[in-house]
N, C-alpha and C positions, 0 to 999 in steps of 0.2 A: 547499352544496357540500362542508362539509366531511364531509358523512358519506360521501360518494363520494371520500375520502381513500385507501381500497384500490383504486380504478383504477390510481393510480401502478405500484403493481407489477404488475395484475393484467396492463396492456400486453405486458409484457416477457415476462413469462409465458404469454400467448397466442401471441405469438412463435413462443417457445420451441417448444412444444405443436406449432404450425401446422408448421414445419417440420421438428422431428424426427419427425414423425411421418407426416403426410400426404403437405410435399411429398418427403419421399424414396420413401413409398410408389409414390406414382404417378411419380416423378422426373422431377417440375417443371420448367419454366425459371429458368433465374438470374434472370431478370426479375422470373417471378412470387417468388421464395425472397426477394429485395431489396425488393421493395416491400412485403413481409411484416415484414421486420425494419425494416426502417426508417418505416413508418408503428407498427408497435409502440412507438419511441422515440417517436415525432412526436406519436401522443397520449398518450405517458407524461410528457412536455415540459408539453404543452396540460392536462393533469388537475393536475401540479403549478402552474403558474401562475394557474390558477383556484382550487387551495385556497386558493395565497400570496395570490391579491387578499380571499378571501372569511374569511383568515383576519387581513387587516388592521383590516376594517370591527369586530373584535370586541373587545372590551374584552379587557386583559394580564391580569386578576382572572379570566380564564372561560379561560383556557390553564393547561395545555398538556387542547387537548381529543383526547380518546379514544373511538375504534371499536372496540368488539371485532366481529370476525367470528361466532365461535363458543369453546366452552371445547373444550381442547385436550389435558392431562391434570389429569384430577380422580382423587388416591389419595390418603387420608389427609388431612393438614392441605398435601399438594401441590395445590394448583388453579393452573391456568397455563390462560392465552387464545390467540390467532389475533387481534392487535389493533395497532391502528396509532395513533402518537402526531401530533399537529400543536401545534406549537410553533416559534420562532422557529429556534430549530437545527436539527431535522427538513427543515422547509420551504428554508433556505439547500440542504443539502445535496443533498433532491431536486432541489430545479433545479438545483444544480451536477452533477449526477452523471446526468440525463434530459437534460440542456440539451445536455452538452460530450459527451456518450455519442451524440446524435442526429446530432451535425457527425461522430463521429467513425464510426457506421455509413456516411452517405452516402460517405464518403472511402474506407471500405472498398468500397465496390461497384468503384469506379474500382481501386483498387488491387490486388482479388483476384479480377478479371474472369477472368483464366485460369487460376486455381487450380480441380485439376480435383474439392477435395473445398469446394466453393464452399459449398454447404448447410451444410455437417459447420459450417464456420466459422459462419455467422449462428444457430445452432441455440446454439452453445456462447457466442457475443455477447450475442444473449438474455438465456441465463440467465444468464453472466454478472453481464449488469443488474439482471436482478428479484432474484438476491440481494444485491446491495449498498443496493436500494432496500428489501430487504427489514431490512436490517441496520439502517439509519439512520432507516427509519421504525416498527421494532417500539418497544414499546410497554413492553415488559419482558426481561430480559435472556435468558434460554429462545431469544425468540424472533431474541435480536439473536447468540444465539449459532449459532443454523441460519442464519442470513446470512452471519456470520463462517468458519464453516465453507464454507460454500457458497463465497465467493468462494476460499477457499482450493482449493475442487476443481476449481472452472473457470482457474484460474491453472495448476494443474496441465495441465490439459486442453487450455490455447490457447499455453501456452508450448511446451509439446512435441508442438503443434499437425502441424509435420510431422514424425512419431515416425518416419522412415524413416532419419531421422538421428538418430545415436549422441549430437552432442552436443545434438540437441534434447532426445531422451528425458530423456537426463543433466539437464539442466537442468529439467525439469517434475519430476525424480524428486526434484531438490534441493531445488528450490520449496517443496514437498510435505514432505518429511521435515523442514526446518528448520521451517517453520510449525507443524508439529507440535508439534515442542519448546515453541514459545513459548505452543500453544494450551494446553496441559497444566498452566500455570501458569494461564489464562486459566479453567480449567476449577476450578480449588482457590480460586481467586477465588470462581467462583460457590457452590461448595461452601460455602463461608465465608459467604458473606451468608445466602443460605438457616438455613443453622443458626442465626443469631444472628435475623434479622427474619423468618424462615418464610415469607416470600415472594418471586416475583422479579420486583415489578414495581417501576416506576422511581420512582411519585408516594410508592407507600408504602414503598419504599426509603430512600429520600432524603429525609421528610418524618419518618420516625421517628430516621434515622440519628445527630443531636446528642443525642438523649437515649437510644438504645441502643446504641452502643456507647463507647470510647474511643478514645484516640489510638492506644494498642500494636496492638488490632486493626483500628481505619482502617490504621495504617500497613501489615498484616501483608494485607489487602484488598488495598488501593490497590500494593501491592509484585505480589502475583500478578496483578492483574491487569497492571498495567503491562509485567511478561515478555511477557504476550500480544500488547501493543503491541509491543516490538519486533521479534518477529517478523514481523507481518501488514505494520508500515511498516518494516521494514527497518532497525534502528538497532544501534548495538554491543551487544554482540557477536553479532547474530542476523541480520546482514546480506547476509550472503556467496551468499544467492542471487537477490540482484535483479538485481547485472551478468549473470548467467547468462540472467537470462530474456529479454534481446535474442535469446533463438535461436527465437523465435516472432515471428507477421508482424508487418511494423512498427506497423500499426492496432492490434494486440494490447497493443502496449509505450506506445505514447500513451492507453489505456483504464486502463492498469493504475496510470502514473504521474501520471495526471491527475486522472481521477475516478473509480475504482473504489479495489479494494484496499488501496492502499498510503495510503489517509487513512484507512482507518478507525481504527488506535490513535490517532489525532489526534482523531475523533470522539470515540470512546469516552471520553476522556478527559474533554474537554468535557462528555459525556453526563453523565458522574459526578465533576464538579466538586465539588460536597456531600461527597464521600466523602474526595478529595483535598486539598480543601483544610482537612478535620480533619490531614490527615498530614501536617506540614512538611519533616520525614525523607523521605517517599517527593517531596515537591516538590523537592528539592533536589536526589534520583537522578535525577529526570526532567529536571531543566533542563540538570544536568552532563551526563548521558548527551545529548543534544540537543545541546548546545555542541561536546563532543566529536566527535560522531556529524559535525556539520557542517566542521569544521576537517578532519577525517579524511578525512573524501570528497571534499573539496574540494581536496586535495595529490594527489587519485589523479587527477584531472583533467587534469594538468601535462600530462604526457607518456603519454597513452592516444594511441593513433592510429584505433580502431573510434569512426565518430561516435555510434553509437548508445549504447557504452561511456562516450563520454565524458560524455551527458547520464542516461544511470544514476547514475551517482556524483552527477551532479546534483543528480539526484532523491535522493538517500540526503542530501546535503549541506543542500537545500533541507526536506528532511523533519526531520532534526536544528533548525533554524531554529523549526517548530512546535511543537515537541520542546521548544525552549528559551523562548517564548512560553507556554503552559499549565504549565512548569514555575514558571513566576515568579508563574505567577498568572493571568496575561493571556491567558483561555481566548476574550474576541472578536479577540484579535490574533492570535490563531492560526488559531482560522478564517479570520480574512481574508486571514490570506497561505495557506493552503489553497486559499479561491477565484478569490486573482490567480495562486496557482501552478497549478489548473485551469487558465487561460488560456492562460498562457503557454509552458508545458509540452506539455500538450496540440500547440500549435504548430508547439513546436522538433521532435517528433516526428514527427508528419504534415510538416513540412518535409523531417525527415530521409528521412521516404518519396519525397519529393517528387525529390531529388538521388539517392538509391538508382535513381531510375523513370527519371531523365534519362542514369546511368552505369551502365546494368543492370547493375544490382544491387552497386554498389561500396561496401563499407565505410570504407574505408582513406584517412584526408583524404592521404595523401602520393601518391596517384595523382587527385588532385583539381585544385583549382585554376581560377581565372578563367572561375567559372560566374557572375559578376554580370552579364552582358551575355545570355548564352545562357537562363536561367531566374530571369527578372525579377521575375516573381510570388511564386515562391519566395526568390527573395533579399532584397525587400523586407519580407515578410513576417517570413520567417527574421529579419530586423532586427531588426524590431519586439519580438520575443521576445525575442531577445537585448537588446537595451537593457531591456524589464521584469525582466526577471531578474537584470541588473546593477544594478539602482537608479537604472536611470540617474530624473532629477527631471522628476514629470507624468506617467512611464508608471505601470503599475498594480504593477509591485514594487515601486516605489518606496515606496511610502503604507504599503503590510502590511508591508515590512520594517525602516523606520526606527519604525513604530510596533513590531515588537517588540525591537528595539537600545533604544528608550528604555525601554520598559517591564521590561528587562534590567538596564540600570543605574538607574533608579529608586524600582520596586518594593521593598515591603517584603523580598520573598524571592530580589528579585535581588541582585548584586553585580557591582564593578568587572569582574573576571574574565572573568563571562560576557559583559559587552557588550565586551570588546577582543576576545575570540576569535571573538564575533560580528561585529566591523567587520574582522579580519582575513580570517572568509574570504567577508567582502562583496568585499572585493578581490581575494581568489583567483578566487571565482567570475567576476568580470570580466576576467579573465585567462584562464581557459581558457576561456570562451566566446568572446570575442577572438578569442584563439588559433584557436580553431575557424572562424568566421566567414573570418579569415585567408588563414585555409589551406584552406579549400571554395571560395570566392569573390573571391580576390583574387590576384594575379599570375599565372602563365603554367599555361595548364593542363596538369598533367601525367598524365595519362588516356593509356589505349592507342591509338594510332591508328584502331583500328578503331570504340572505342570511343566515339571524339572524331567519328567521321562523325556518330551518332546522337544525340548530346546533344539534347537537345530540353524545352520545359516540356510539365507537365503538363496532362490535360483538364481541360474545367471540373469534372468532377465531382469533381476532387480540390484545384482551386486552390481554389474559392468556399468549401469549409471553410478553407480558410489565411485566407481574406479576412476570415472574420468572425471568426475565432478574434485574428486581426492586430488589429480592432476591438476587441474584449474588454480583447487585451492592452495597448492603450492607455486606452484610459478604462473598465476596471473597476474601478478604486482611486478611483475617484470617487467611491464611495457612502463611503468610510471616511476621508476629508479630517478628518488634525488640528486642533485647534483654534490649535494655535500656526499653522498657514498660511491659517488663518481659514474654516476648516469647521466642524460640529458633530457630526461623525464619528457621520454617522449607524449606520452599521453596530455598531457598538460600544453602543449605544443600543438599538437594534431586537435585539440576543441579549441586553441586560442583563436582564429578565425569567429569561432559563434559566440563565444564566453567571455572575448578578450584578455588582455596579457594578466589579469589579477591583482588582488592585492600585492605588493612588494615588488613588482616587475622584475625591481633593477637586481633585486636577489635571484630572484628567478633565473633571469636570463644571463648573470654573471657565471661566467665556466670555471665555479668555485673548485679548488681543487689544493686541500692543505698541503699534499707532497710538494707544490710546484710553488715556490718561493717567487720567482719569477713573478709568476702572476700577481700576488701579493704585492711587490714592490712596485711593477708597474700601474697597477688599479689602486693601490695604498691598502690600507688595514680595514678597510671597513667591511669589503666582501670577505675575509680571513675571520676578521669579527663572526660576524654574520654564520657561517661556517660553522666555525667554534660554538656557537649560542646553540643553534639546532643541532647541533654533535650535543648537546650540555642536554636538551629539552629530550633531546630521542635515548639517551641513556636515565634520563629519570622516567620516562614513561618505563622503556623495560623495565626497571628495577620495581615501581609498581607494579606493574604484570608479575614479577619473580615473587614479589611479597603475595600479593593475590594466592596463584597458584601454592607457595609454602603453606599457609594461613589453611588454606582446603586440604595440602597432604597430613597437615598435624591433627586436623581432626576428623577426618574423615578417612585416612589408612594408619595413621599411628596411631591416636586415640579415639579409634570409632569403635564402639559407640556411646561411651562413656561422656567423651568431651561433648558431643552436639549435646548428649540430655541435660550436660551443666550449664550451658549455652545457654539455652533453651528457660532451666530453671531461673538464671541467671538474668536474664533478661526476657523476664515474660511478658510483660506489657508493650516490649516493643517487636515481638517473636507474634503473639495474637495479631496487633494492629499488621505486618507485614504479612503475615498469614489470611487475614481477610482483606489483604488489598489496601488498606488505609480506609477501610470502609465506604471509598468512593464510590462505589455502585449504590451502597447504602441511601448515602447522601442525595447523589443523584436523583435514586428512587422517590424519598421523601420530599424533593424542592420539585421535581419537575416531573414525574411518573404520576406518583400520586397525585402532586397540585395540579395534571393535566386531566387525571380523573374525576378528581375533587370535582373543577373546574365543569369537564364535557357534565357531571351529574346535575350541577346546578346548572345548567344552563337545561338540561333537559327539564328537570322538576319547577325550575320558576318562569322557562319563558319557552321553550315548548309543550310543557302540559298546560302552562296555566294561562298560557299566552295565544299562542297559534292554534292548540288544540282547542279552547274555551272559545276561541274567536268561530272557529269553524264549526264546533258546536253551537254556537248560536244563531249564526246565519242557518243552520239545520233547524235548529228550533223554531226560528221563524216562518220558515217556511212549512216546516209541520203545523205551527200554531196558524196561518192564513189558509193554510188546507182545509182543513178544520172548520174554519169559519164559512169559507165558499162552500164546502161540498154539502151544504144542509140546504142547499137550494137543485143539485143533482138527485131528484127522487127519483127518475127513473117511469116516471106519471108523463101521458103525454096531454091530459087535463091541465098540467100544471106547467107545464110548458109552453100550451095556448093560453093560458092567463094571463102569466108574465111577458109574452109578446103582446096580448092586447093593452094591458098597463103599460108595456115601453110604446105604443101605437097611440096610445094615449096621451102618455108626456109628449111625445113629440108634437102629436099635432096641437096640443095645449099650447110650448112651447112658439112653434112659427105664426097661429094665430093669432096671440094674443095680444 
């Protein structure tokens, strides 16, 4: 089965094909365009989980195995394929990214039933997919970089989805333009490896890489590519267009935060672990940029009122969390809160469609309010999500995020710093989720009257993905059980083969276990130690989490809504700045929006008008002004035409006789 590894994408891509092409030709039914797209996922699901069983039965000595399709460019000492890798990491993310991509098409059928460019959406869903699968299963970076691009133009393409609006367009155009920036780095990356290993595949990348190059240039590697990552997942300074991209439909923004796009620098990373982890300097930008990224987005949380806004920042806060996991080292601790933040995320989104569907189409929690009784499905669900995401203890954030808080403060390449800023905005974030939860679902609904007739839940077509996804988000952190809560963290195990054994190993791989005295005495106090310490760090995280959440019940169901206006009043100046963002869009605009307009203006006014345009007017001029001068000899007289032959008959024979 593994050599039918190219079905994965080939699905999504038939998709694609079937519907931009056909059913708009003969212009289909919704029916038929949905059960097109969505059975493309359904066996792109079904082809990944059959490589994942066929590639467990195989010995870790015979991975990562490779399909080439065909060769793709052959020039010179360039040879590049059309080939797909199967490997432990590959394999996770196809089925995270075909799995949570298949709940998240069905959901769209229900939710963009009466959008009248119904096809246009599943055609760009698609592809979508087939390039993000195409991203994480190529085989060499050429290829992972036509995926990388790829999801960047269908982001474009579904975020400004309905382009009839100014601020949709706006915000695809911004998608767009800032990914740009970050691919360009992403692109001097590859330029670099090339030059130095002459090729750009991953075995022989990464296989030659300890004995050809150094640290200066891992670092100087591992540095461009990383810009690439912040752009594609949204980290500082390359951030500023993923809040934007809520102006495309909400299935769009649960695709993009969950399983497409915005993990691939998290991927990538992982991908080229081998490269990284020569660079300690670039681990260090990674983990701080990542600590940062998550403390920052997680203050812009506070006071957002757009629910879809507030779990953007989320998703940028929860993306800095990976960010700071692969920076420490901890490349399966990051996948795996990738794949519980697949879940959960995923969720809160399709939730938030869910309450938009119930208050056509309301953004804004302060016209919200005491939907826990009216859309039950949705609020139970919504829970669910919300306590994974908060940490709360047993659901599935919990497990991937105190594994990368520990791995933060214990790691060779971590330090104190980053796991406080990490527990700080473990706290935050269960505060504005809270806060959210709150203010949608709890006290007196404050919706328009008319509004408030029609509340109602959603069809099954749109609950039964909340349902499984509510599933996931509770026991998907199952497969990654710490050893200190007396698991064998299998997931952490099953990527050690592509990620290797990680920071701390020997904690790792000791089968810590406080009941068992035995073990202690025999291995001595250090793994007990050790034990104890992440028992110590995983009970201060919850208890930030518990304070977070209390902090949101006191003022947002005991004293709402007195307490936020004292807040508020209270602290205005820093309520304004978090309300507009920190002004960073501002800023942005005036350094580099503007100074590029500024800029393209003079360059038109002083050196293409005055310059190129003047030049070419005068070359025009001159040849008008010799026109001019000739044509007074063109009279059109054929007297005057035998004169001037006998005068040039003249000179000449003057000339040769004389």
């Amino acid at each position: 089965m593994l050599d039918y590894v190219w079905l994965i994408p080939f699905f999504p891509m038939l998709g694609f094909l079937i519907n931009g092409l056909y059913s708009r030709w003969i212009h289909a039914s919704k029916k038929f365009v949905s059960w097109v797209a969505c059975s493309a996922l359904g066996l792109s699901f079904l082809s990944s989980a059959l490589v994942f069983i066929s590639m467990l039965k195989i010995s870790p000595e015979h991975l990562p195995y490779q399909v080439n399709i065909f060769d793709w460019i052959v020039a010179g000492n360039l040879k590049t394929v059309v080939g797909y890798q199967v490997d432990a990491l590959s394999m996770v993310m196809a089925l995270v990214v075909s799995g949570v991509s298949f709940v998240i098409h069905i959901y769209s059928v229900g939710y963009m039933h009466e959008d009248p460019d119904f096809t246009r959406y599943f055609t760009y869903l698609n592809l979508f997919v087939f390039m993000m699968l195409t991203l994480v299963l190529a085989n060499n970076f050429l290829l992972m970089f036509v995926g990388w691009e790829g999801v960047g133009l269908c982001s474009y393409l579904l975020i400004g989805f309905w382009f009839e609006k100014d601020s949709a367009s706006n915000a695809g155009k911004k998608a767009f333009v800032v990914n740009r920036i970050g691919d360009f780095g992403f692109l001097l990356g590859m330029f670099l490896i090339f030059v130095h290993f002459g090729t750009f595949d991953f075995t022989e990348v990464f296989s030659k890489a300890p004995h050809t190059i150094n640290t200066a240039l891992a670092t100087a590697i591992t540095i461009l590519l990383f810009i690439g990552a912040t752009g594609k997942s949204a980290q500082l300074p390359l951030y500023v267009w993923l809040p934007d991209a809520m102006e495309g439909p909400t299935p769009v923004s649960s695709l993009i935060h969950a399983a497409t796009m915005v993990t691939a620098g998290v991927y990538m990373i992982a991908r080229c672990n081998v490269l990284f982890s020569m660079a300690p300097i670039t681990m260090g930008i990674v983990a701080t940029v990542g600590a940062l990224t998550a403390i920052y987005a997680a203050s812009m949380g506070f006071f957002q009122f757009d629910i879809k806004r507030v779990l953007a920042y989320s998703t940028i806060s929860q993306l800095g969390y990976m960010f700071l996991a692969v920076g420490v080292g901890a490349y399966s601790a990051g996948i795996f809160h990738l794949m519980t933040h697949a879940f959960f995320k995923g969720l809160l989104f399709l939730g938030a469609g869910s309450i938009m569907h119930a208050l056509s189409g309301e953004l804004d929690m302060r016209k919200m309010g005491g939907l826990r009784k009216k859309v039950p499905i949705t609020f139970y669900t919504f829970f669910a999500a919300t306590l994974a995401i908060s940490g709360c203890p047993f659901f599935s954030g919990f497990f991937s995020k105190d594994e990368i808080l520990w791995q933060a403060f214990s790691s060779p390449h971590g330090h104190f710093l980053l796991w406080l800023i990490g527990v700080v905005a473990a706290g935050m974030t269960a505060f504005y989720m809270f806060r959210l939860v709150f203010n949608v679902f709890f006290g007196e609904c404050r919706a328009e009257e008319e509004v408030k007739k029609h509340i109602h839940e959603s069809p099954p077509i749109m609950t039964i993905p909340l349902i499984i996804l509510a599933i996931l988000s509770v026991i998907g952190g199952y497969v990654g059980v710490p050893h200190a809560l007396g698991g064998s963290n299998r997931f952490h195990k099953f990527l050690e083969p592509v990620v290797g054994p990680g920071p701390g190993s020997a904690v790792e791989h000791a089968k810590i276990n406080l009941n068992s005295m035995a073990y202690a005495a025999e291995h001595g106090t250090h793994a007990a130690h050790s034990a104890s310490l992440e028992y110590i760090l995983m009970l201060i995280s919850i208890i930030c989490a518990a304070i977070g959440v209390w902090i949101a019940y006191y003022y947002y169901i005991k004293h709402y809504p007195e307490k936020p206006k004292e807040m508020v009043e209270k602290f205005k100046g820093m309520y304004t700045t978090i309300q507009n963002k920190y002004y960073v869009d501002e800023i942005y605009g005036y350094l580099f929006v503007n100074g590029t307009k500024n800029l393209a203006k003079s360059l038109w006014i002083e050196f293409d008008v005055k310059v190129i345009d003047r030049t070419a007017n005068l070359i025009a001029e001159f040849f008008r002004w010799s026109g001019s001068v000739i044509r007074v000899i063109q009279t059109g007289l054929l007297q005057d035409y035998a004169l001037a032959i006998l005068i040039g008959g003249v000179a000449v024979l003057y000339y040769f006789l004389k």
